[in-house]
C-alpha positions as CSV (number, residue, x, y, z in Angstrom):
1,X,-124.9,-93.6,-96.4
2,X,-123.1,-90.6,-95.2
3,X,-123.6,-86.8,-96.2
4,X,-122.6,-86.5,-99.7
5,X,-124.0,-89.7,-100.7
6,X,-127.2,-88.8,-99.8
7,X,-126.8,-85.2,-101.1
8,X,-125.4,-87.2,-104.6
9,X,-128.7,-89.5,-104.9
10,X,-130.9,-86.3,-104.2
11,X,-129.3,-84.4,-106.9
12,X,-129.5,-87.6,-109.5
13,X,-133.1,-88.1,-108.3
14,X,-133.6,-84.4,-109.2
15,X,-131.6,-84.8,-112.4
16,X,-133.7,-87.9,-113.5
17,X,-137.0,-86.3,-113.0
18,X,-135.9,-83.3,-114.4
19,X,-134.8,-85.2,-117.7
20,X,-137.8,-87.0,-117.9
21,X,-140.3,-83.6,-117.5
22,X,-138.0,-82.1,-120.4
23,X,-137.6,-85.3,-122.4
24,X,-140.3,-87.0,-122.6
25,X,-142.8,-86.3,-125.9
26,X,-145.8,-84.3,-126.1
27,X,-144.8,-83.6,-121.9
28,X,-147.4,-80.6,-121.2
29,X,-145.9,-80.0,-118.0
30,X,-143.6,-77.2,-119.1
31,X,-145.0,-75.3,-122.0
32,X,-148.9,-75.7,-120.2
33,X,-151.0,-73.6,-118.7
34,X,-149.3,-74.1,-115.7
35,X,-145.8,-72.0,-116.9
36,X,-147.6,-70.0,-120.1
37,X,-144.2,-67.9,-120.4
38,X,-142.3,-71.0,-121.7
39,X,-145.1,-72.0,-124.4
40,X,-145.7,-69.0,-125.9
41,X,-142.1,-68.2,-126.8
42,X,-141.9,-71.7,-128.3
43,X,-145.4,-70.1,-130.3
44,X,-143.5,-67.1,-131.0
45,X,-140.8,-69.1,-132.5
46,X,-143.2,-71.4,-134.5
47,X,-145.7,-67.9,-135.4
48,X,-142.0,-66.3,-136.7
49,X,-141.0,-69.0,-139.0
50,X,-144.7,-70.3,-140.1
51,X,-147.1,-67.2,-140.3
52,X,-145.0,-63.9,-140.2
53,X,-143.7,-64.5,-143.7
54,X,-147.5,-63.3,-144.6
55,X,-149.3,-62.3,-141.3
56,X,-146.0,-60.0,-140.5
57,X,-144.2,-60.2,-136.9
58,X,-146.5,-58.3,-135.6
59,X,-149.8,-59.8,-137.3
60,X,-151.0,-57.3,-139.7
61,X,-149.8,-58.6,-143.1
62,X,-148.4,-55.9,-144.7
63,X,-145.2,-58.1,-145.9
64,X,-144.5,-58.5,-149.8
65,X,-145.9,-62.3,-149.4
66,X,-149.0,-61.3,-147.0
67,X,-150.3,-58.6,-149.4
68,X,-149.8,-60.9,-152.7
69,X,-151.4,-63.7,-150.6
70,X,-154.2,-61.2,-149.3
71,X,-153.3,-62.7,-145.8
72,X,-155.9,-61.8,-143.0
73,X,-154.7,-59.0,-140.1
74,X,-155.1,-60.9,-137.3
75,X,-155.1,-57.7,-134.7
76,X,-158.2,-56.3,-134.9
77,X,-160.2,-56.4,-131.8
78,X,-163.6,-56.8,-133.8
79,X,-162.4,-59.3,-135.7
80,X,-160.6,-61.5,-132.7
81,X,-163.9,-61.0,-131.0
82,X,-165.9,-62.5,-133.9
83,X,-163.6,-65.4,-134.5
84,X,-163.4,-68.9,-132.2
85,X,-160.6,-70.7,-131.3
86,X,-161.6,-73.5,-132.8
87,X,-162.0,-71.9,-136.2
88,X,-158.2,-70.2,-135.9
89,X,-157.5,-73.8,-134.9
90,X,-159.1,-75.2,-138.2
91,X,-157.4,-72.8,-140.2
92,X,-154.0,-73.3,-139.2
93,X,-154.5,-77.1,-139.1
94,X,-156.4,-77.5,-142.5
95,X,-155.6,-74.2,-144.1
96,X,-157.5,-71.6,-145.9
97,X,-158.4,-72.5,-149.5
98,X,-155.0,-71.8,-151.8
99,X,-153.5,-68.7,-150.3
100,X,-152.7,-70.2,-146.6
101,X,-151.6,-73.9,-146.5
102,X,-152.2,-76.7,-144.1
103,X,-150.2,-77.0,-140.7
104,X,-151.5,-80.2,-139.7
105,X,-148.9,-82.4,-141.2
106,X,-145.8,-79.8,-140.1
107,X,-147.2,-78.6,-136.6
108,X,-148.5,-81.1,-133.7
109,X,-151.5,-80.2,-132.1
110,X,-150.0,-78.3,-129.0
111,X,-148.2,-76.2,-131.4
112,X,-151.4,-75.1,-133.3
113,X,-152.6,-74.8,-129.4
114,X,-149.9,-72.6,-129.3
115,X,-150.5,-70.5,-131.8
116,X,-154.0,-70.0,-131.4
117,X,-152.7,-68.3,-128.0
118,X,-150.3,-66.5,-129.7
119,X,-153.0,-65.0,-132.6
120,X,-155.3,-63.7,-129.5
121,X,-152.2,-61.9,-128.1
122,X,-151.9,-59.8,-131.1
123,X,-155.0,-58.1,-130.4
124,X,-155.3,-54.1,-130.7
């Protein structure tokens, strides 16, 4: 194998893995703990389109739909302090009563991860 044929099998080596870290479902290798910059605006996009239509972009529910739905402010430091992860977990998953719905059949479970993240970042 001369020069460029081994520089060529590298580079489709490096594609292949590559490919498979990117491609392969429910991969945690990019959007975990390990590169937290990717994940959370992957929970930025999922918080936009899921939650700020009530909790607001920046979590305080003062939008039209957030004040007819009574939606919670999620930035208040008492309140953050108060509440687990696992509750904010249960909430998205299974929903608050009639004025928030259920996530779990729309969101997997790294995405409700994702946002539970995102929630504590919008802390006062």
């Amino acid at each position: 194998m001369n020069g460029s044929e081994r520089f060529c099998a590298a580079l489709a080596g490096v594609l292949i893995l590559f490919a498979l870290v990117i491609l392969i479902p429910g991969s945690k290798t990019l959007a975990g703990p390990e590169n937290p910059a990717v994940g959370s605006s992957d929970s930025k996009t999922v918080y936009d389109a899921k939650c700020a239509k009530c909790h607001g972009k920046d979590g305080r529910g003062k939008t039209l739909q957030g004040r007819l739905a009574h939606a919670r402010d999620l930035t208040p430091a008492q309140w953050q302090n108060d509440v687990t992860d696992e509750r904010l977990f249960n909430s998205i998953s299974n929903g608050r009563g009639k004025k928030m719905p259920s996530f779990k059949k729309q969101l997997s479970e790294a995405e409700i991860d994702g946002l539970v993240a995102y929630v504590r970042r919008l802390k006062k």
